[in-house]
C-alpha positions in Angstrom: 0.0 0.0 0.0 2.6 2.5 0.8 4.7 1.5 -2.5 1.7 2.6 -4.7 1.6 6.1 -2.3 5.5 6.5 -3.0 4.7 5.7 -6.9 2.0 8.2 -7.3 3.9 10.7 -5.3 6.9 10.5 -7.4 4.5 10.8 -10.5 3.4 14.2 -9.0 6.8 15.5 -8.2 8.2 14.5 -11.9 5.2 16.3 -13.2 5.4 19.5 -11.3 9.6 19.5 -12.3 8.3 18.9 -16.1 6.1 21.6 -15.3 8.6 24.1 -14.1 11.4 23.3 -16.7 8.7 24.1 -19.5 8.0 27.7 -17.6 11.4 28.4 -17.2 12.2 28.3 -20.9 9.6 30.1 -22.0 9.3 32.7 -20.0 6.0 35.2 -19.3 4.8 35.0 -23.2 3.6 31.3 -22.2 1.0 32.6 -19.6 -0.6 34.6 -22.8 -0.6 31.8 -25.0 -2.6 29.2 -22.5 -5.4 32.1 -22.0 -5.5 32.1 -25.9 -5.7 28.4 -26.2 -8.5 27.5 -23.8 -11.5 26.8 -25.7 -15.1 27.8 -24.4 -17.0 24.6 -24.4 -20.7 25.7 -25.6 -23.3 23.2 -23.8 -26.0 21.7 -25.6 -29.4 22.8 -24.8 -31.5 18.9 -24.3 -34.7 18.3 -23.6 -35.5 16.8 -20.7 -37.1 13.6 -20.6 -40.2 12.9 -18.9 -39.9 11.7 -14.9 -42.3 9.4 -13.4 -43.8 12.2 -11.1 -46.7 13.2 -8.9 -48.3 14.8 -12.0 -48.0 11.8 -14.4 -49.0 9.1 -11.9 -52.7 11.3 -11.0 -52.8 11.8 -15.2 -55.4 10.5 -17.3 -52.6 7.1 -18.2 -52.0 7.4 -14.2 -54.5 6.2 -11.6 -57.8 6.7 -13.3 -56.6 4.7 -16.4 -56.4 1.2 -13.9 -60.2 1.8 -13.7 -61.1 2.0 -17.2 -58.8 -0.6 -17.7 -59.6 -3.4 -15.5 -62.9 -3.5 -17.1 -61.1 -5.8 -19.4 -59.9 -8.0 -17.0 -61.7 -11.1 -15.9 -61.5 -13.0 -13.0 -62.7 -16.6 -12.8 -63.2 -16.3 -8.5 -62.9 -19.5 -6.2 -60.3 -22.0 -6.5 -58.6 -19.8 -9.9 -56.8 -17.9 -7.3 -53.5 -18.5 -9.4 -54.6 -17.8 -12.1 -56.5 -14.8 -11.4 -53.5 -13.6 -10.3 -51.6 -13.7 -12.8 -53.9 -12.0 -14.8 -53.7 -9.1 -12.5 -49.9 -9.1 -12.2 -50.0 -8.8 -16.2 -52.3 -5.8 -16.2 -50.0 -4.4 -13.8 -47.2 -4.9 -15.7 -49.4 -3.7 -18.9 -50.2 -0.2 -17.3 -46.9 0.5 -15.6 -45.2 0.0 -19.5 -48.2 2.3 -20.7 -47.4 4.9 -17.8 -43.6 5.1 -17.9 -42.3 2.6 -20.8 -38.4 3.4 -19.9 -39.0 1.8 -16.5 -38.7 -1.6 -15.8 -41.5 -3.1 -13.8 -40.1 -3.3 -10.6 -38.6 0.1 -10.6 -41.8 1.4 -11.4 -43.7 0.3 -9.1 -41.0 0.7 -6.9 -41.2 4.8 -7.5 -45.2 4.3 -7.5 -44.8 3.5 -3.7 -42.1 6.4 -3.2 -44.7 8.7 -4.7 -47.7 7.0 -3.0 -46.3 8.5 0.2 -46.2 12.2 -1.1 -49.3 14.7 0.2 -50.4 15.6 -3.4 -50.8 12.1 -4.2 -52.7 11.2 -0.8 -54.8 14.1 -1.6 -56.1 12.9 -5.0 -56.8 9.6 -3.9 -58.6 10.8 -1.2 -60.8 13.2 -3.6 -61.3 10.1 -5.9 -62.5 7.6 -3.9 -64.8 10.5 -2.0 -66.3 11.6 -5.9 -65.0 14.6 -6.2 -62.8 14.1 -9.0 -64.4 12.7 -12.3 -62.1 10.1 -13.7 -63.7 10.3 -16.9 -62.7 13.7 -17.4 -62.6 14.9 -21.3 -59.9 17.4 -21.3 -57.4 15.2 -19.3 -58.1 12.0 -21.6 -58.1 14.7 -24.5 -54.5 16.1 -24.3 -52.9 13.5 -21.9 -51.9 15.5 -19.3 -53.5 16.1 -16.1 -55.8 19.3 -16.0 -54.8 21.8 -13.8 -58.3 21.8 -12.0 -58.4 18.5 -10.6 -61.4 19.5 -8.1 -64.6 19.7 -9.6 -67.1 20.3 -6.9 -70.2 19.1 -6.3 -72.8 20.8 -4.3 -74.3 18.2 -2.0 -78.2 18.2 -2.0 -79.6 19.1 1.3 -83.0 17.7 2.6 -85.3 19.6 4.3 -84.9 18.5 7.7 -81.0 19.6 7.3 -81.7 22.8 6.3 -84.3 23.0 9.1 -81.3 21.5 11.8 -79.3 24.3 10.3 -81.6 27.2 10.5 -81.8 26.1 14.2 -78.1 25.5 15.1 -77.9 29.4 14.0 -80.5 30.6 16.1 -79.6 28.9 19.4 -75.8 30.1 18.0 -76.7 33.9 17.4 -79.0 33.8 21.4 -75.9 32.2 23.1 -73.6 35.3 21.3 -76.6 38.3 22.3 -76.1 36.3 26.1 -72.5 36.3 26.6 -72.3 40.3 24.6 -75.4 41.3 27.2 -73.3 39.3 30.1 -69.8 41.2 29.4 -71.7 44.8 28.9 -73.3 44.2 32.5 -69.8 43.1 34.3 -68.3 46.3 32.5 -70.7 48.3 33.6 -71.1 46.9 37.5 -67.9 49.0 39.4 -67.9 46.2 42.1 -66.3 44.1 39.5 
């Protein structure tokens, strides 16, 4: 171990001497001539690939396409277990390739896990499974991408008895505020207070 340190240092110290020697000779028109010889290197403007993110796992090939999908999958039920499967796992592997083709299977759903942790994700789910976000939405199936206005929501009908337990929640509210307004004017105004 310490004959490859000696070996590299001597390699160092041969090339500062080299180094030196070359200066010495040439003498301060040599600093002029390296600041004319380095070459800006001009970087390439590329386009950035597509990353299996937040976004593209809640578009319209993300989440809402294993619905639509899985229409086409049928499952034969008790004692096809096996087999049923493997017809899921191959659906899987079918809409992970369709979501994010540069991906191997295991990655992706790997990074599908990762991203299933993140708030944004959570969020979506939770709005989905509640109704509140219409899988079959045109515009996202339309350009591919998920819309920016992933809420779309819907007014819930009230029956009459709510809006009657309402209207009364507000009054008994509004008396216990004119009570306790009424209560602090009085202590304000008693001096023995």
């Amino acid at each position: 171990m310490e004959d490859i340190f000696d070996q590299l240092m001597e390699r160092d110290e041969n090339k500062s001497d080299d180094l030196n020697s070359d200066n010495e000779n040439n003498g301060p028109s040599d600093d002029k001539e390296e600041k004319k010889r380095t070459i800006k290197v001009e970087r390439r403007v590329i386009n950035k690939r597509p990353t299996l993110d937040v976004m593209r796992l809640t578009g319209s090939r993300g989440i809402p396409a294993i619905e639509e999908m899985s229409k086409n999958v049928i499952l034969k039920g008790k004692g096809q277990e096996r087999e049923d499967l493997a017809r899921i796992m191959i659906f899987l592997h079918y809409w992970t390739h369709r979501l994010y083709p540069k991906m191997t299977f295991e990655d992706c759903i790997e990074k599908i896990e990762n991203l299933g942790k993140k708030r944004p994700t959570q969020a979506y789910l939770t709005k989905m499974r509640l109704g509140i976000i219409d899988d079959t939405d045109s515009t996202a199936a339309a350009d591919d991408m998920p819309s920016l206005e992933l809420t779309k929501s819907k007014q819930p009908s009230l029956t009459d008895e709510q809006k009657q337990r309402i209207m009364k929640n507000r009054m008994i509210a509004q008396a216990r505020r004119t009570a306790r307004m009424q209560g602090s004017n009085r202590q304000s105004a008693d001096p023995r207070v």
